[in-house]
C-alpha positions as CSV (number, residue, x, y, z in Angstrom):
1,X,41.6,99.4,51.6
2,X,38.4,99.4,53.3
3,X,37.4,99.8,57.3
4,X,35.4,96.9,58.6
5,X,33.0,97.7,60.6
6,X,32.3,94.8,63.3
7,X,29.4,93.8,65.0
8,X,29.4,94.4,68.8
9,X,28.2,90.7,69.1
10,X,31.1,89.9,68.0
11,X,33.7,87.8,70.3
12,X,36.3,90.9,71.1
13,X,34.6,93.6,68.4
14,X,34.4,97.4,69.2
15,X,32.7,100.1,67.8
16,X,34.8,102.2,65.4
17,X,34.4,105.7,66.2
18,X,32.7,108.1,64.4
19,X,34.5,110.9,63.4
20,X,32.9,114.4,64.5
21,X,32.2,117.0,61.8
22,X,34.4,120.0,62.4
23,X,33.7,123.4,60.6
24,X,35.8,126.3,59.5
25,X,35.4,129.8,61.2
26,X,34.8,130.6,57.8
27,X,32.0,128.2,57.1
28,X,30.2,129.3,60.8
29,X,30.2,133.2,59.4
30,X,28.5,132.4,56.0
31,X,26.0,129.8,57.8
32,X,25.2,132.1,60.0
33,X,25.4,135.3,58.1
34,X,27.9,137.1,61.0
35,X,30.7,139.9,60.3
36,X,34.0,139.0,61.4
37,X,33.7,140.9,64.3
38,X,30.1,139.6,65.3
39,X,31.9,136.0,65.1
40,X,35.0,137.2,67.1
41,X,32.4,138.6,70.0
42,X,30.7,135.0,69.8
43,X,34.2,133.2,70.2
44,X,35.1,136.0,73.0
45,X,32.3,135.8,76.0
46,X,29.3,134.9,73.3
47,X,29.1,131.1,74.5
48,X,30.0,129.7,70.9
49,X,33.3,126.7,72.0
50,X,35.8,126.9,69.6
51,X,38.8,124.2,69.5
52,X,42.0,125.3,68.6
53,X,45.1,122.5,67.8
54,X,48.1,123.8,66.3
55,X,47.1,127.3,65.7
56,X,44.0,125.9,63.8
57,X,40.8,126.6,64.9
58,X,37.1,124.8,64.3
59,X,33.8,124.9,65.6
60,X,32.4,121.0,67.1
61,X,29.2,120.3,65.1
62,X,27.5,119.8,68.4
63,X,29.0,123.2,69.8
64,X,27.3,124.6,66.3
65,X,23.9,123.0,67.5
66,X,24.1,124.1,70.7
67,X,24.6,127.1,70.2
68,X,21.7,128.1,68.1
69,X,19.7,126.1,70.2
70,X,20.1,128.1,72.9
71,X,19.7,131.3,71.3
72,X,16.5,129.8,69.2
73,X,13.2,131.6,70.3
74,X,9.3,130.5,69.9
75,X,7.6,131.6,67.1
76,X,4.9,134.1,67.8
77,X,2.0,131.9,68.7
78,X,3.6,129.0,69.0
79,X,3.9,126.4,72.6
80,X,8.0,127.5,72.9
81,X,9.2,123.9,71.1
């Protein structure tokens, strides 16, 4: 079974959502190189959203990305972009 995915032109048609990549505390420590308790402080008061369902916990792609961009500096040199 396959989805279809219909054209918006399409008499009665929606978009199908796309789903939203969700990582693992886990896989945010070893991408960003952090100790556990360097990723607890960024969970804790550091700015880094977390969503937690059931007891299980993931990090938003987007939360991920903005993150880092806000922490990203210029490199020596360089215009700040």
């Amino acid at each position: 079974m396959s989805l279809q995915v219909l054209s918006p032109a399409t008499p009665g048609a929606t978009l199908a959502p796309q789903p939203e990549r969700l990582f693992t505390l886990q896989q945010i420590q070893m991408a960003g190189s952090f100790s556990r308790s360097t990723l607890f402080r960024l969970r804790h008061g550091g700015g880094l959203r977390v969503v937690t369902v059931g007891g299980v916990t993931r990090i938003r792609e987007a939360d991920w990305l903005k993150f880092l961009d806000r922490h990203a500096t210029a490199a020596p040199g360089g215009n700040g972009e």
